[in-house]
C-alpha positions in Angstrom: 28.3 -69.1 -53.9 25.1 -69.3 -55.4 23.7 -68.9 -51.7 26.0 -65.5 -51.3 24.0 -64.4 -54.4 20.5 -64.9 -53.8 21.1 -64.0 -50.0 21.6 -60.3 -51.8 18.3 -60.6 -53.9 16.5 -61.2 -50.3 17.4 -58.4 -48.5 14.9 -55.5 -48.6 15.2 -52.0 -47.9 18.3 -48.9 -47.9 21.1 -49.0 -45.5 21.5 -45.8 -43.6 24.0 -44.1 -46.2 22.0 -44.5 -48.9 18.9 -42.6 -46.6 21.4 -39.9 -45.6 22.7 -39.4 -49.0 18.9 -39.8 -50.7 18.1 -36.9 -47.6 21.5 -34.7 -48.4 20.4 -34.3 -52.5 16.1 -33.5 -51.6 17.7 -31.0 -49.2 19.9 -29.7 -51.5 18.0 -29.2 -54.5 15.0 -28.0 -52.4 17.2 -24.9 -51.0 18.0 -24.0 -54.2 14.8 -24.0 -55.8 13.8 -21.8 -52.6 16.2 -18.9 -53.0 15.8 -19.1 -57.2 12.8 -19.4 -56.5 12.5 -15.6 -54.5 14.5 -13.8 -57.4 11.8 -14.8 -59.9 9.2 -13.6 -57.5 10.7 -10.4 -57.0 11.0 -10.0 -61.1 7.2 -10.5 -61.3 6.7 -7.8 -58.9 8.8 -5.6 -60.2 6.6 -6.5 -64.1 3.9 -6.2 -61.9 4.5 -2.6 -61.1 5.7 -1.7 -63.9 2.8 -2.3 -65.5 0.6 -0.4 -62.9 2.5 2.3 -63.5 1.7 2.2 -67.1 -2.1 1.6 -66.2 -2.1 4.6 -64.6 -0.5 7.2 -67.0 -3.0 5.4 -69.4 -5.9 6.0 -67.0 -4.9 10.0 -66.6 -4.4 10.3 -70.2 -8.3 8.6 -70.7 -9.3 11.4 -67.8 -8.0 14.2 -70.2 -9.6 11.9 -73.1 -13.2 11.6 -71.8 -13.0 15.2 -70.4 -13.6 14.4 -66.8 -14.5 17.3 -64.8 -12.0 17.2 -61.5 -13.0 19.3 -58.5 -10.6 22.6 -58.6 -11.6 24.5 -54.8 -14.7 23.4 -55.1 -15.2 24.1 -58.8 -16.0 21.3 -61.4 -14.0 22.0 -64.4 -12.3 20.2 -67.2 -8.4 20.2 -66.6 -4.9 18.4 -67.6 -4.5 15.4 -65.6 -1.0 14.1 -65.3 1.8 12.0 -63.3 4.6 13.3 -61.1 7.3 11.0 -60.3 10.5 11.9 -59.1 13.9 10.5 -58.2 13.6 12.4 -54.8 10.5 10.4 -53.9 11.5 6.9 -55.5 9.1 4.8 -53.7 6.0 6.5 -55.1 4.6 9.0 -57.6 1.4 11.1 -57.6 -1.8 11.5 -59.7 -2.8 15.3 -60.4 -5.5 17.1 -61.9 -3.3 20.4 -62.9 -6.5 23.1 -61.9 -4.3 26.5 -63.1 -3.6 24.5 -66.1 0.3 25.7 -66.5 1.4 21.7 -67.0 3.2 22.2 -63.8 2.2 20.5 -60.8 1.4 23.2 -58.1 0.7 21.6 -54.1 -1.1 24.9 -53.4 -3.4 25.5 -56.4 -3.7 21.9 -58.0 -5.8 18.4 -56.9 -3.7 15.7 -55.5 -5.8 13.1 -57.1 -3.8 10.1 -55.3 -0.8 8.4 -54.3 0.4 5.3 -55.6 3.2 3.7 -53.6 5.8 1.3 -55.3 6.5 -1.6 -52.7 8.9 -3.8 -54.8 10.5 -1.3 -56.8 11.2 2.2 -57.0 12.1 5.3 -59.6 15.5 4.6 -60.8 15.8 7.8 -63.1 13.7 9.6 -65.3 14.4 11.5 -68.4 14.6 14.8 -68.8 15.5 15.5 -65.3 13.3 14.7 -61.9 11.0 15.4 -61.4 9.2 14.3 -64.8 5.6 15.5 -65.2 3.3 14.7 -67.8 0.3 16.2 -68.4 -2.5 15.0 -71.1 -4.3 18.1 -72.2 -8.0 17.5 -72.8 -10.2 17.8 -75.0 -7.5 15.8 -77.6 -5.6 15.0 -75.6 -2.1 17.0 -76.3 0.9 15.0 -74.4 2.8 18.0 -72.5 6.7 16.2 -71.4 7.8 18.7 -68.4 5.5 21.3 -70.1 6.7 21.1 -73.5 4.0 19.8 -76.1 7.0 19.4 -78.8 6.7 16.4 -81.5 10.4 15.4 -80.4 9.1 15.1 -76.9 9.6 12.0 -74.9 9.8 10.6 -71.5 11.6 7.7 -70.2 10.8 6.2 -66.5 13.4 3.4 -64.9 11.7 1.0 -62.4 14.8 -1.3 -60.8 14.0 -4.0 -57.9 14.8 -2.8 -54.0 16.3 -5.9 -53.7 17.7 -6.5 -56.9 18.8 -3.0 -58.5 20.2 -4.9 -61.4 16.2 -6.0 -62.3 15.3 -2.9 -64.4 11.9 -2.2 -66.6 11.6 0.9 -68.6 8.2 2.9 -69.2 8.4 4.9 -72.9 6.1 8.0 -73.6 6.4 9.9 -76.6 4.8 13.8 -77.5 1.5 11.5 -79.1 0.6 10.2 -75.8 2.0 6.3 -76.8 3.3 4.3 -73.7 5.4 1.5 -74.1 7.0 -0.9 -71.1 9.7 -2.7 -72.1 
């Protein structure tokens, strides 16, 4: 008996269950901190261009702040800068200086000033209605909210995830040119 015993003390090593079964649970929990691990990736993104998107209605509305000449067809002149984005065009929204100065963007008469597309997220809705366009009126600057420059004005811009539609950030911009991203 005593032999039987210390015969078990001597032997060294795992038998081949134990190996599979120590191999089955790294596998396991490995996969699964994988795929979690691609949701909170996609999140950041999502925060991530959010907050660009905030960035840059700030930078327009410092434009209209410092009074930064924009070229108008081949003028230099002091003009509203704003953001277009629309549900049509989800993926992206545009930069504009607005050169006729009616705090509507106009293709033909205003400066495209760039671009910016979303590649994690896109425009879930805006409110009021697509396409929202707001416009910082220098030398102040006034906030114009689809061209009304109302104190009750305010703007509200959905980003949801391509992937994920149920991963949603929210842009807030009020008639005194605040922005908040919740």
């Amino acid at each position: 008996m005593v032999r039987k015993y210390f015969n078990k003390l001597n032997k060294k090593g795992f038998t081949l269950v134990e190996i599979i079964v120590i191999i089955a649970i790294v596998g396991f929990l490995s996969a699964t901190v994988i795929t979690g691990g691609n949701k909170g990736t996609d999140q950041r993104k999502i925060i991530l261009e959010t907050r660009r998107l905030a960035e840059e209605i700030r930078k327009v509305q410092n434009m209209a702040l410092s009074s930064i000449a924009q070229n108008c067809a081949g003028i230099n002149k002091v003009v509203p800068s704003g953001i277009i984005l629309s549900t049509a065009s989800s993926d992206r929204y545009l930069l504009v200086a607005d050169c006729d100065e009616n705090k509507i963007y106009d293709a033909g008469s205003d400066t495209l000033l760039s671009t910016v597309v979303l590649s994690a997220s896109q425009i879930n809705s805006v409110n009021p209605a697509s396409p929202l366009e707001v416009f910082f009126i220098p030398p102040v600057p006034v906030t114009a909210i689809n061209t009304s420059e109302l104190d009750s004005a305010s703007a509200t811009i959905t980003l949801c995830g391509i992937k994920d539609t149920t991963v949603c950030k929210y842009i807030y911009i009020n008639s005194k040119g605040s922005i908040s991203v919740e």
